[in-house]
N, C-alpha and C positions, 0 to 999 in steps of 0.2 A: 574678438580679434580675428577668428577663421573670417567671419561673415565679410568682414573690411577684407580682407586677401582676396577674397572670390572675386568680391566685385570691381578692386584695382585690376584685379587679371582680366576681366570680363570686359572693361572700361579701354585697357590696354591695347583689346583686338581690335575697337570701333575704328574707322575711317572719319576721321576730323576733317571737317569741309570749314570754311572761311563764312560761307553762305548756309541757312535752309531756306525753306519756301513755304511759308506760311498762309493755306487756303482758308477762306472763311464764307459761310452760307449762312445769312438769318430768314427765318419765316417766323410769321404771325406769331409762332408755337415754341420754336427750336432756334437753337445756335448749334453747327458746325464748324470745328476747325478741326484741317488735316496740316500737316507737313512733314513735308518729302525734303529728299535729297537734289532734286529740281525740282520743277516747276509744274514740268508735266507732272512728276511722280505724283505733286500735293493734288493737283485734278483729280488723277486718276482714282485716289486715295478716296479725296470725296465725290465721286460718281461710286465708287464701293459703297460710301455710309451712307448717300440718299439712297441705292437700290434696298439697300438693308435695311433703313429706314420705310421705305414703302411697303416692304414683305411685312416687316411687324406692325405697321400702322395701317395702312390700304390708302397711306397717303396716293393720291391722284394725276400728281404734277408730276411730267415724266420727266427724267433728266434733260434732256434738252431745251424745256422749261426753265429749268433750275440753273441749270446749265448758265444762262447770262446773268444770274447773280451773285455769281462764284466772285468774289475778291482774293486776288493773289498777291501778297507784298512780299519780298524777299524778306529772311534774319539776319542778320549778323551776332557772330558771341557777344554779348557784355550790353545790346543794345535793348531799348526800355520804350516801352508801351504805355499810355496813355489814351482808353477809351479808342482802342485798335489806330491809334496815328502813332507815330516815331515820336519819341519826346528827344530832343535836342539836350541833354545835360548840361555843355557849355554853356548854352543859351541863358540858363534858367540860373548859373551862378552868375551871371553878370550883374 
């Protein structure tokens, strides 16, 4: 019962956006996804995990490389994924 209060309280102080921003990197090897609070934030997020990535790997490909295979799609709450496309729910009861 504490643990459920903590985290209502904890959950309480977040800042609820309408939107995130969901970044995604694949290579040969790896899948990354970041998401931010915009858009830049998700970049920036992942220009962090490739540099971090290259220190622990001696991956070679510098971020501005990588850089143009960044995909950035907005979230929305309640919205549903399918193989990284938007899946349309209404669609799919019809």
């Amino acid at each position: 019962m504490r643990k459920d209060r903590r985290v209502i309280k904890a959950v309480s102080g977040l800042v609820v956006r309408d939107q995130l921003w969901l970044a995604t990197l694949e290579t040969r090897s790896f899948s990354f996804m970041t998401c931010g609070s915009f858009r830049a934030h998700a970049v920036v997020l992942m220009q962090r995990a490739w540099k971090a990535h290259q220190r622990r790997t001696g991956a070679e490909a510098s971020w501005d490389e990588m850089y143009a295979s960044v995909v950035v799609q907005p979230l929305s709450p309640g919205g549903v994924w399918l193989d990284n496309e938007p899946l349309d729910l209404l669609e799919s009861e019809e």
